[in-house]
ZALUMMAR-470395 format. One record per residue (C-alpha): residue number from 0; x, y, z; residue in one letter. Coordinates in pm, 1 decimal, decimal comma, always signed. Last residue first. Layout:
[NUM; [X; Y; Z]; "a"]
...
% end
This chain:
[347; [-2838,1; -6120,7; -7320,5]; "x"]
[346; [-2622,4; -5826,3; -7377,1]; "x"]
[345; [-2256,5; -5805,6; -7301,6]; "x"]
[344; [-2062,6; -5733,8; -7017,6]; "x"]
[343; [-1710,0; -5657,3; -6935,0]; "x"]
[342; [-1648,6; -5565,5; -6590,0]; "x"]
[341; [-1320,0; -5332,5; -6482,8]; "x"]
[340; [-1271,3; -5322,6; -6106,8]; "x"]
[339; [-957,3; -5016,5; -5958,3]; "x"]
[338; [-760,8; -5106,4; -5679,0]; "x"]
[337; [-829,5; -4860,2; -5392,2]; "x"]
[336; [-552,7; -4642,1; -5129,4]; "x"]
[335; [-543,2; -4431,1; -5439,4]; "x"]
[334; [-192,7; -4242,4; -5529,5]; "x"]
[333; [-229,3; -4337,0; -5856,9]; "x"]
[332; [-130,3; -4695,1; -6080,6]; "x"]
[331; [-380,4; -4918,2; -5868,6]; "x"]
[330; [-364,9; -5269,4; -5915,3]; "x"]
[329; [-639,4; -5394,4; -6178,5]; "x"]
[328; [-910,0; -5616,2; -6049,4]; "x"]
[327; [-1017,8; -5792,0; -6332,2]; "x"]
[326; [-1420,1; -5913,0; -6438,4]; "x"]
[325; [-1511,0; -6119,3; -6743,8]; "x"]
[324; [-1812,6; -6169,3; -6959,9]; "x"]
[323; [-2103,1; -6083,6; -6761,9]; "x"]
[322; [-2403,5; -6140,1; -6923,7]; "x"]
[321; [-2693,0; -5851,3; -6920,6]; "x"]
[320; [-3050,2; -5838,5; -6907,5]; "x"]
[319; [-3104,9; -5918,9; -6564,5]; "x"]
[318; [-2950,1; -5627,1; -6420,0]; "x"]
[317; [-2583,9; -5600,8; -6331,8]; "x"]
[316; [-2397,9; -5531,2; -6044,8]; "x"]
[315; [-2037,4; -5382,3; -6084,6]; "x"]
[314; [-1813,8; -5362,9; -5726,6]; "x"]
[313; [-1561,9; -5221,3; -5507,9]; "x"]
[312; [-1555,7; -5370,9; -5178,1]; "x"]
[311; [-1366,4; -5683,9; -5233,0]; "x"]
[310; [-1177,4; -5658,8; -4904,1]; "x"]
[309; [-794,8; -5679,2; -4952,9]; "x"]
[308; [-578,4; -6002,7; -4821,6]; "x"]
[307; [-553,3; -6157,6; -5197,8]; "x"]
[306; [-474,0; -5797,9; -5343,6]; "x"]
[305; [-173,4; -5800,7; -5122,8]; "x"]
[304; [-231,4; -5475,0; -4919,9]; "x"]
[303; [-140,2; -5111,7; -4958,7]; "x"]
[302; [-467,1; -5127,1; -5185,9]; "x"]
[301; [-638,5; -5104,5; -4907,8]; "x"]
[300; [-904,0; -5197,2; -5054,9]; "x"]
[299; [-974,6; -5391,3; -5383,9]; "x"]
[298; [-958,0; -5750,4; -5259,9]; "x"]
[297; [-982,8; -6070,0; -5493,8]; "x"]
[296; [-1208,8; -6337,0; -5356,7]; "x"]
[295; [-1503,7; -6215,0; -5607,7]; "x"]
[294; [-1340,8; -6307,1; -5933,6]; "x"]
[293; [-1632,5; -6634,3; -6027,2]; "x"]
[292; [-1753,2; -6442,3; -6306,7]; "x"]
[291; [-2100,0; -6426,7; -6196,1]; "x"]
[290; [-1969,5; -6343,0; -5840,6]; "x"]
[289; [-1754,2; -6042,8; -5989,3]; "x"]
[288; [-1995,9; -5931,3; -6194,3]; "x"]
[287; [-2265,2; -5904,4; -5844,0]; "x"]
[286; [-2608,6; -5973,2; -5985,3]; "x"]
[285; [-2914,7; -5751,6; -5946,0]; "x"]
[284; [-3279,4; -5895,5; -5866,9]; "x"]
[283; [-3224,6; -5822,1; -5520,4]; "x"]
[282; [-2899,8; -5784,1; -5427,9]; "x"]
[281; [-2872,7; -5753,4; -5047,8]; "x"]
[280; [-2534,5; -5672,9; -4984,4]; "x"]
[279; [-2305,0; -5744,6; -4667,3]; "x"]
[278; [-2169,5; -6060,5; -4758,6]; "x"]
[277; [-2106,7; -5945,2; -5102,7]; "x"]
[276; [-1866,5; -5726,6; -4956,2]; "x"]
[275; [-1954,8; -5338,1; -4849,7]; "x"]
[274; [-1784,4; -5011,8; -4901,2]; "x"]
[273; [-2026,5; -4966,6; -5231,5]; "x"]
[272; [-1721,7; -4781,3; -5402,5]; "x"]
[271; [-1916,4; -4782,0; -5730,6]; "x"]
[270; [-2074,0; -4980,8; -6003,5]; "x"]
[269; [-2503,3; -5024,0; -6044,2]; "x"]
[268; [-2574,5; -5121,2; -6405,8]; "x"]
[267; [-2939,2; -5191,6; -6506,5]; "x"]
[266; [-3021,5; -5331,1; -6814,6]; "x"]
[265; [-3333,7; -5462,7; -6704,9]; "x"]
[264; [-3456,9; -5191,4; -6517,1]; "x"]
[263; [-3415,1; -5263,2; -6160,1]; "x"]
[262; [-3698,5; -5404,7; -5924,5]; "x"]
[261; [-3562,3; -5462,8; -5622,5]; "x"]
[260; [-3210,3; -5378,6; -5737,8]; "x"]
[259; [-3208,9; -5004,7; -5641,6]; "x"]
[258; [-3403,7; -5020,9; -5348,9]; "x"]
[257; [-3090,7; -5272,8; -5241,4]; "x"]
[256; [-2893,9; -5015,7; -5298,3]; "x"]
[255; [-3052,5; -4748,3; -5051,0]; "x"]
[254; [-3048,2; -5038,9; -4819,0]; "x"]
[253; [-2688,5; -5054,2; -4856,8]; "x"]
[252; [-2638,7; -4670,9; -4733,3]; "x"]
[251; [-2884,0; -4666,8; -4484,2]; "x"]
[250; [-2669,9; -4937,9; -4293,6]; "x"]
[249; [-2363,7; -4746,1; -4373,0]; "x"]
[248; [-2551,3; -4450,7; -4260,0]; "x"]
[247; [-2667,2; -4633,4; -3957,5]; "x"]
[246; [-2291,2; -4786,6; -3888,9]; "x"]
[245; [-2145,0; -4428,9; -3868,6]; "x"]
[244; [-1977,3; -4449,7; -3512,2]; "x"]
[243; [-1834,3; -4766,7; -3569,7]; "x"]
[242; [-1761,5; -4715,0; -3914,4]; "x"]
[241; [-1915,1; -4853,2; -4175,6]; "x"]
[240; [-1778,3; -4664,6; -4500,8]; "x"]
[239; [-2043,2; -4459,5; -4621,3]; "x"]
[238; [-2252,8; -4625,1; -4951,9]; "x"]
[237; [-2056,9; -4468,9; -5307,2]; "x"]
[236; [-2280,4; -4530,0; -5584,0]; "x"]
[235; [-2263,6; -4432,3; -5961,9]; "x"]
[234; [-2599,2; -4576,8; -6104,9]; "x"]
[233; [-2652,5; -4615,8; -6478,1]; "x"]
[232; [-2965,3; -4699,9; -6639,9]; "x"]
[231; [-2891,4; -4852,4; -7008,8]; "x"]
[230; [-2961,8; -4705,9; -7282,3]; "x"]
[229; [-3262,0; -4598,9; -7473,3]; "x"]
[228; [-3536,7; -4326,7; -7314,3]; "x"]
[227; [-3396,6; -4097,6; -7509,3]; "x"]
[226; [-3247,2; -3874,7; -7197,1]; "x"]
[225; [-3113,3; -4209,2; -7041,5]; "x"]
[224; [-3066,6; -4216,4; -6711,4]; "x"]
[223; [-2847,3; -4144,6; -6455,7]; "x"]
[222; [-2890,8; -4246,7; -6078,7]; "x"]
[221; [-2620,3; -4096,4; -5845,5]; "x"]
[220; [-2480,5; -4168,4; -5481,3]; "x"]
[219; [-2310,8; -3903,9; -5265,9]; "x"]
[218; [-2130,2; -4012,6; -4939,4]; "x"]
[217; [-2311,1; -3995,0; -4581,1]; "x"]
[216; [-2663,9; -4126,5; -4685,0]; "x"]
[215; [-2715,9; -4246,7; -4992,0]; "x"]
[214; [-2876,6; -4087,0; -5287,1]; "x"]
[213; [-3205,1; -4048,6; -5388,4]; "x"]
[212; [-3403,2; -4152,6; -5690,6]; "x"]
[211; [-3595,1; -3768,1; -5769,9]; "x"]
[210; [-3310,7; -3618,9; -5875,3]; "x"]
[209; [-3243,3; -3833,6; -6186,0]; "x"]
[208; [-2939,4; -3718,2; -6309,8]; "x"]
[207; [-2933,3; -3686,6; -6705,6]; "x"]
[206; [-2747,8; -3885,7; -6955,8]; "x"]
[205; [-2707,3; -3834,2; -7353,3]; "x"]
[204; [-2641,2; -4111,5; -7583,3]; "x"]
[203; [-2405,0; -4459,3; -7535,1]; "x"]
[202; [-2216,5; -4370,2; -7863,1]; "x"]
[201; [-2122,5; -4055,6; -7605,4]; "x"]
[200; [-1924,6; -4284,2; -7358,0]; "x"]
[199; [-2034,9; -4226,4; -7030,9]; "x"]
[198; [-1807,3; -4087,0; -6727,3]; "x"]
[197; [-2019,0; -4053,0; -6391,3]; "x"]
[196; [-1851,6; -3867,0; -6099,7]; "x"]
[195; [-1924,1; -3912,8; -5707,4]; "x"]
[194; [-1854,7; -3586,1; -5473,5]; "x"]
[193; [-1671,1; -3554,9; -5113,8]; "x"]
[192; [-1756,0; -3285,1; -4903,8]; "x"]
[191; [-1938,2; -3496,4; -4640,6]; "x"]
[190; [-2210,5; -3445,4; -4372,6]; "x"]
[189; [-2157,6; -3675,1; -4028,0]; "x"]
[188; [-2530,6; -3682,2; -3875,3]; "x"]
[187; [-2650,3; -3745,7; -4193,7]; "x"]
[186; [-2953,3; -3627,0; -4404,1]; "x"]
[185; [-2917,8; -3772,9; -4766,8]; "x"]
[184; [-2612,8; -3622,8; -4955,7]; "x"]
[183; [-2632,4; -3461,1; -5304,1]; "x"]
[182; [-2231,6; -3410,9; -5439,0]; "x"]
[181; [-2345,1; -3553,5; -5799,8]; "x"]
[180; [-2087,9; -3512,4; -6088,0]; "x"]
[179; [-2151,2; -3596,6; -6421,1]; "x"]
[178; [-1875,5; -3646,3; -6742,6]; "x"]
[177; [-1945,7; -3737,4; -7119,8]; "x"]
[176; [-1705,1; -3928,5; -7357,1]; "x"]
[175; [-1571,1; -3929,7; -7679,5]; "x"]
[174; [-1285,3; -4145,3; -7711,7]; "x"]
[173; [-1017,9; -4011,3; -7981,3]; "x"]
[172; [-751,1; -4015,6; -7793,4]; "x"]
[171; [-775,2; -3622,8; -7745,2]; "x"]
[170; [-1112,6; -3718,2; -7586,7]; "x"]
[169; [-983,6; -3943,5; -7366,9]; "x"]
[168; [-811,4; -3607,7; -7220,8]; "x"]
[167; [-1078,2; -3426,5; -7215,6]; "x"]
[166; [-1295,5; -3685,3; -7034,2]; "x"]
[165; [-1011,0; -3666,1; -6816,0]; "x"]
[164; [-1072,4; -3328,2; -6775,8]; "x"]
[163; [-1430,4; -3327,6; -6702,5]; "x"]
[162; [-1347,6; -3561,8; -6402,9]; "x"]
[161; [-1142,2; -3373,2; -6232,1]; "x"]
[160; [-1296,4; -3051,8; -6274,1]; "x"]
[159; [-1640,7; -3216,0; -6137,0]; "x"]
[158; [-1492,0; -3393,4; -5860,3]; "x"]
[157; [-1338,8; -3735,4; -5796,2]; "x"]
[156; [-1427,4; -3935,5; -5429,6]; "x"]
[155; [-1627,2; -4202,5; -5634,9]; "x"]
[154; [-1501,4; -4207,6; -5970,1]; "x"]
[153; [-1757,1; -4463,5; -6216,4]; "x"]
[152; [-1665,3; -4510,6; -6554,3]; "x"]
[151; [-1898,7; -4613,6; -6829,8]; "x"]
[150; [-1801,7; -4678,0; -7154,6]; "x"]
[149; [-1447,3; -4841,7; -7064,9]; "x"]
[148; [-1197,5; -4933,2; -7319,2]; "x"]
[147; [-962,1; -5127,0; -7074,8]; "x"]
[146; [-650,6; -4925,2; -7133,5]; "x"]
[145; [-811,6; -4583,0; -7273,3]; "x"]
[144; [-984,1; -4606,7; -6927,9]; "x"]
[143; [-653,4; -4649,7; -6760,1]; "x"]
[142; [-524,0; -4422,3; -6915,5]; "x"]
[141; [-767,0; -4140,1; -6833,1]; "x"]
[140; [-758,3; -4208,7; -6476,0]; "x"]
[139; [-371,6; -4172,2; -6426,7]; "x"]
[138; [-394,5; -3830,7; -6645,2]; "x"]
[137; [-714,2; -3699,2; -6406,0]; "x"]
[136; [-456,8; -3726,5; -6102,5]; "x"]
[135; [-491,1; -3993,5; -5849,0]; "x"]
[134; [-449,8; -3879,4; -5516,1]; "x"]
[133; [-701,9; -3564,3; -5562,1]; "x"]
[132; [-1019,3; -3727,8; -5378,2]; "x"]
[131; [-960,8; -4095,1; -5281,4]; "x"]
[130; [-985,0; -4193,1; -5694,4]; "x"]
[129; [-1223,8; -4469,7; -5613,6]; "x"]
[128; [-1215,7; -4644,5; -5944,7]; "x"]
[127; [-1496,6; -4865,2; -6114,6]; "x"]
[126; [-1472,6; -4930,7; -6512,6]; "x"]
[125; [-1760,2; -5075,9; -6676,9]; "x"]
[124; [-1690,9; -5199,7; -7033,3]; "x"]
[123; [-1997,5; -5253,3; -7269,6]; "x"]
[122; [-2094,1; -5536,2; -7570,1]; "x"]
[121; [-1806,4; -5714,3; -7492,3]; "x"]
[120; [-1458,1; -5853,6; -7593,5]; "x"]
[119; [-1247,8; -5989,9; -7362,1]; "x"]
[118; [-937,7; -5780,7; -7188,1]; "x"]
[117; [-597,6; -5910,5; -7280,9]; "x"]
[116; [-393,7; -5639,6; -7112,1]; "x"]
[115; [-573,9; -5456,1; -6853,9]; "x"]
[114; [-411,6; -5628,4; -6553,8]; "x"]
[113; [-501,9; -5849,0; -6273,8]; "x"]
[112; [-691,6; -6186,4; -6287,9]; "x"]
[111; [-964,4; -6242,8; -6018,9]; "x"]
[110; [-944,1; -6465,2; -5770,1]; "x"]
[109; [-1278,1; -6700,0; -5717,6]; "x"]
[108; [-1619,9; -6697,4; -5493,9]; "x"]
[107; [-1582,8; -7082,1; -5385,5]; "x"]
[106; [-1196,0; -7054,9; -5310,9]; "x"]
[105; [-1308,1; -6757,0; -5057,4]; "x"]
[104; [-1590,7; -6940,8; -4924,1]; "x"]
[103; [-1424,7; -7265,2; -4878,5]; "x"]
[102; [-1148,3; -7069,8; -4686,3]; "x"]
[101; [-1389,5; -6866,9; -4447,4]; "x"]
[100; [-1526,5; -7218,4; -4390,8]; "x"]
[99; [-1178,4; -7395,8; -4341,4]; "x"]
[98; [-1087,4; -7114,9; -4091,8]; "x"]
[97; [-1420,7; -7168,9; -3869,8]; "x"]
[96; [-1377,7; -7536,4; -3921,3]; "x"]
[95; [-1022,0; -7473,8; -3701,8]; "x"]
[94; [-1163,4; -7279,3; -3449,6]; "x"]
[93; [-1459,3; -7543,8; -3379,2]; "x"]
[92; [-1150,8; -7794,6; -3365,2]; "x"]
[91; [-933,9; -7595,7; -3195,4]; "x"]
[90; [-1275,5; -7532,5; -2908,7]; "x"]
[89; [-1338,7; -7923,0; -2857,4]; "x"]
[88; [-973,6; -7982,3; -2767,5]; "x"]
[87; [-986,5; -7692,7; -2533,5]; "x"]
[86; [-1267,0; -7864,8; -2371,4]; "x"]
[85; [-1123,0; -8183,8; -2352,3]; "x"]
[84; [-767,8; -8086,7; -2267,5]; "x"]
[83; [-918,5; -7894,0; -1964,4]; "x"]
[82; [-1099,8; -8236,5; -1853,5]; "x"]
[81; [-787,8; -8405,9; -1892,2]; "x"]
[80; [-590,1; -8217,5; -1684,2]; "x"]
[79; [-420,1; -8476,0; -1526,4]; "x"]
[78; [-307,5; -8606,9; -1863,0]; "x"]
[77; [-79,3; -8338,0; -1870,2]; "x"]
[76; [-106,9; -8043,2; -2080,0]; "x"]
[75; [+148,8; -8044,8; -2403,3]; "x"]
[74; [-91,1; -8173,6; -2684,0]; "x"]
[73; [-399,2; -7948,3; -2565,2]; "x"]
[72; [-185,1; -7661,3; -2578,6]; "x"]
[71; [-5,4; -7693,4; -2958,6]; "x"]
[70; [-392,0; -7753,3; -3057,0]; "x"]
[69; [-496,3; -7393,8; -2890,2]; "x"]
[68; [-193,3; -7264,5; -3095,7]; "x"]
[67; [-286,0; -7442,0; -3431,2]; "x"]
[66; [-647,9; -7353,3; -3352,2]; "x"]
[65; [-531,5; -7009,0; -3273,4]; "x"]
[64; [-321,8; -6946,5; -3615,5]; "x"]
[63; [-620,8; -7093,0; -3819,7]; "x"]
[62; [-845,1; -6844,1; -3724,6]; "x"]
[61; [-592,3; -6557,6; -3815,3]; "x"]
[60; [-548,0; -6695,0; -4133,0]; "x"]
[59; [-934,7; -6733,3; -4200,2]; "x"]
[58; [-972,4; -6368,0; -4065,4]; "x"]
[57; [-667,5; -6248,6; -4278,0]; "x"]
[56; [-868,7; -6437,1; -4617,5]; "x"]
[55; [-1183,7; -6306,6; -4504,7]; "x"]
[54; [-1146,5; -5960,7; -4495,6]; "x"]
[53; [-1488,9; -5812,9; -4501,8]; "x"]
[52; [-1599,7; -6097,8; -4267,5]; "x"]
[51; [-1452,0; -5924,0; -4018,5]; "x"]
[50; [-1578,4; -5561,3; -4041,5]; "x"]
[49; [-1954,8; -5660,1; -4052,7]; "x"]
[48; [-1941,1; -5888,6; -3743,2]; "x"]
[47; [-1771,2; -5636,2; -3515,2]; "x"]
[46; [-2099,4; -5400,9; -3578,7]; "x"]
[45; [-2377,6; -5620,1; -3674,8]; "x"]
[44; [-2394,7; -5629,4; -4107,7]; "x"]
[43; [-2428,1; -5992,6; -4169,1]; "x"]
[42; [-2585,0; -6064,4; -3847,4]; "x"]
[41; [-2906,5; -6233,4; -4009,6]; "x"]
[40; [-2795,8; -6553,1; -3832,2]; "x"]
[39; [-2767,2; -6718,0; -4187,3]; "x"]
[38; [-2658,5; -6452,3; -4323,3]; "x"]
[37; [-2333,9; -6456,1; -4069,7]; "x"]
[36; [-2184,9; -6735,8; -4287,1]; "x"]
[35; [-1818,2; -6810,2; -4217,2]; "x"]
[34; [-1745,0; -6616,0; -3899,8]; "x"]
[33; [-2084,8; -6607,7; -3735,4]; "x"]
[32; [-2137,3; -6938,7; -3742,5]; "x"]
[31; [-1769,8; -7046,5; -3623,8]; "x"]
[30; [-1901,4; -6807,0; -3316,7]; "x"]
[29; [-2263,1; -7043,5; -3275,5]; "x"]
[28; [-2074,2; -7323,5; -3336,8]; "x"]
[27; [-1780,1; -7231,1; -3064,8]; "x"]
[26; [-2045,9; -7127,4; -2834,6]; "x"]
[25; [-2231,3; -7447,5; -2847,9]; "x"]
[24; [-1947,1; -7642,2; -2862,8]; "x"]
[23; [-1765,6; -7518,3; -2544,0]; "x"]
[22; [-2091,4; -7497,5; -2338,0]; "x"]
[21; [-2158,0; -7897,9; -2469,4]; "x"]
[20; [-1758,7; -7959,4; -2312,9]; "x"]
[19; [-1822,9; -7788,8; -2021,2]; "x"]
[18; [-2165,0; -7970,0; -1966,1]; "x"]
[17; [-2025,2; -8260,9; -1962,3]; "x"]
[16; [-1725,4; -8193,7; -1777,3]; "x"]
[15; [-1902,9; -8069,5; -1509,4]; "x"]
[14; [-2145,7; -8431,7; -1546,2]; "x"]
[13; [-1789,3; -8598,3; -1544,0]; "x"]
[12; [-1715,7; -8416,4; -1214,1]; "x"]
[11; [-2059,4; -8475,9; -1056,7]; "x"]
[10; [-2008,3; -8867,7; -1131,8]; "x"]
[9; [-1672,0; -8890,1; -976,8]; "x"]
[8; [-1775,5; -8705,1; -674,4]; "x"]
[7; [-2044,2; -8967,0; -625,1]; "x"]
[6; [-1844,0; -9195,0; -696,3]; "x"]
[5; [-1626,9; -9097,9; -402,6]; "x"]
[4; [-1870,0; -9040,3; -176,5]; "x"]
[3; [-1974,1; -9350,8; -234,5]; "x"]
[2; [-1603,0; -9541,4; -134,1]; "x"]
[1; [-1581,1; -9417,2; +224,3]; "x"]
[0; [-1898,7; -9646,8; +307,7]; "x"]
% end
């Protein structure tokens, strides 16, 4: 008689434990998830969600650091508690795929190589460098596109003056070039100041803004094209950063790429500040460079950062018609807070 109670007891606490333990797992799958591949939950771009997976490598570090603590736990409880060791068990090992996902993913996309020296051959250079307004001086710029032999720089965050004089200065080099500004900013409710410039290389023909494509929301945004008729389309982008109380213009932002790439011309080239990782971005028929090229692991911002804990934010895509030859992230040589992308890309 006094022993059913007992099993009885028994058998509720293992059924406890039970569902602890499937609690535990579910959660922990549904959070690993999240963590490695948010696409597949279409949470790619949910407040929280969007800012980790932009740095991957400190999230898969920091992931790793609680499994190994949670781990450290389970091995020094008691056997009494084995139901808490259970669970906890359960939840360092969920913890600890999270960090081996984020880590596959990083190892999967590639590091780039830094520097300017060396650069392949190609049919066109794209340079990408968010200037942060007047921290990097027109001089710093203009080097560095003598360095790579860019055709087509992008300068989120530079102005008009700015930017015509370091297409003065290549000039005095001996590299013709052509500069655009574009301060137009969709409807926001937090208006900016800052412009996007456009350098082309004259052997690439004359440019003109198309009004009528837009801009994103927030930050200015640009599509140039071709005056001829021949050339390449060229789209200077800069999406708002997605901050918690901006998060619709970053949202507007993307999708304002993404109308970009749905059908793009086939020589498309879309380079900017897009404030988004590949995670976030919905390509379309546009490539990322830095995917193609398997360099996509490598961080651009903060450039205060090792390049290898940075978010890859800063980006070239590509139409259809073009093969990407290499892509570097260079470390900044300003005052910028960003590293600056070079792609080289040639035709078919």
């Amino acid at each position: 008689m006094t022993d059913r109670p007992r099993e009885r007891g028994r058998g509720g606490g293992a059924l406890g434990v039970a569902l602890a333990l499937g609690l535990a797992i579910a959660i922990g799958v549904l959070v690993a998830a999240l963590l490695v591949w948010p696409r597949a939950l279409g949470a790619q771009r949910i407040v929280g969600v969007a800012q980790l997976i932009a740095f991957r490598a400190p999230l898969a570090l920091g992931l790793a650091l609680v499994a190994i603590v949670v781990g450290s736990v389970v091995l020094l409880l008691r056997r009494r508690a084995a139901r808490v060791r259970r669970v906890l068990g359960v939840f360092a090992i969920v913890v600890a795929v999270a960090a081996g996902g984020n880590l596959a993913v990083l190892l999967a996309r590639g590091p780039a190589e830094t520097g300017a020296v060396g650069l392949r051959d190609g049919d066109l250079t794209v340079l990408v460098w968010n200037t942060q307004g007047g921290a990097t001086s027109p001089a710093e710029v203009a080097e560095l596109v003598l360095a790579t032999g860019a055709d087509v720089v992008s300068l989120p965050e530079m102005d008009d003056d700015a930017s015509a004089e370091v297409a003065r200065l290549v000039g005095v080099r001996g590299v013709r070039m052509t500069a655009a500004t574009t301060r137009a900013v969709a409807e926001t409710s937090t208006p900016s100041w800052i412009p996007t410039s456009l350098l082309v290389a004259d052997r690439l023909g004359a440019y003109r803004l198309d009004g009528s494509a837009g801009t994103t929301r927030g930050l200015p945004s640009g599509v140039w094209r071709p005056v001829h008729g021949t050339g390449p389309t060229i789209i200077a982008a800069h999406p708002a950063a997605p901050l918690t109380d901006g998060m619709d213009d970053w949202r507007a932002g993307l999708d304002w790429v993404r109308a970009q790439c749905r059908t793009p011309h086939p020589d498309l080239i879309l380079a900017g500040d897009l404030n988004a990782t590949v995670d976030h971005l919905d390509l379309g028929a546009c490539r990322d460079a830095a995917v193609e090229a398997r360099a996509a692991a490598t961080g651009t911002w903060p450039s205060s950062a090792p390049a290898w804990l940075a978010a890859p934010i800063d980006h070239v895509l590509v139409g259809p018609a073009w093969t990407v030859r290499e892509v570097r992230v260079i470390d900044a040589t300003g005052g910028t807070d960003h590293r600056a992308l070079v792609a080289v890309l040639a035709k078919g």
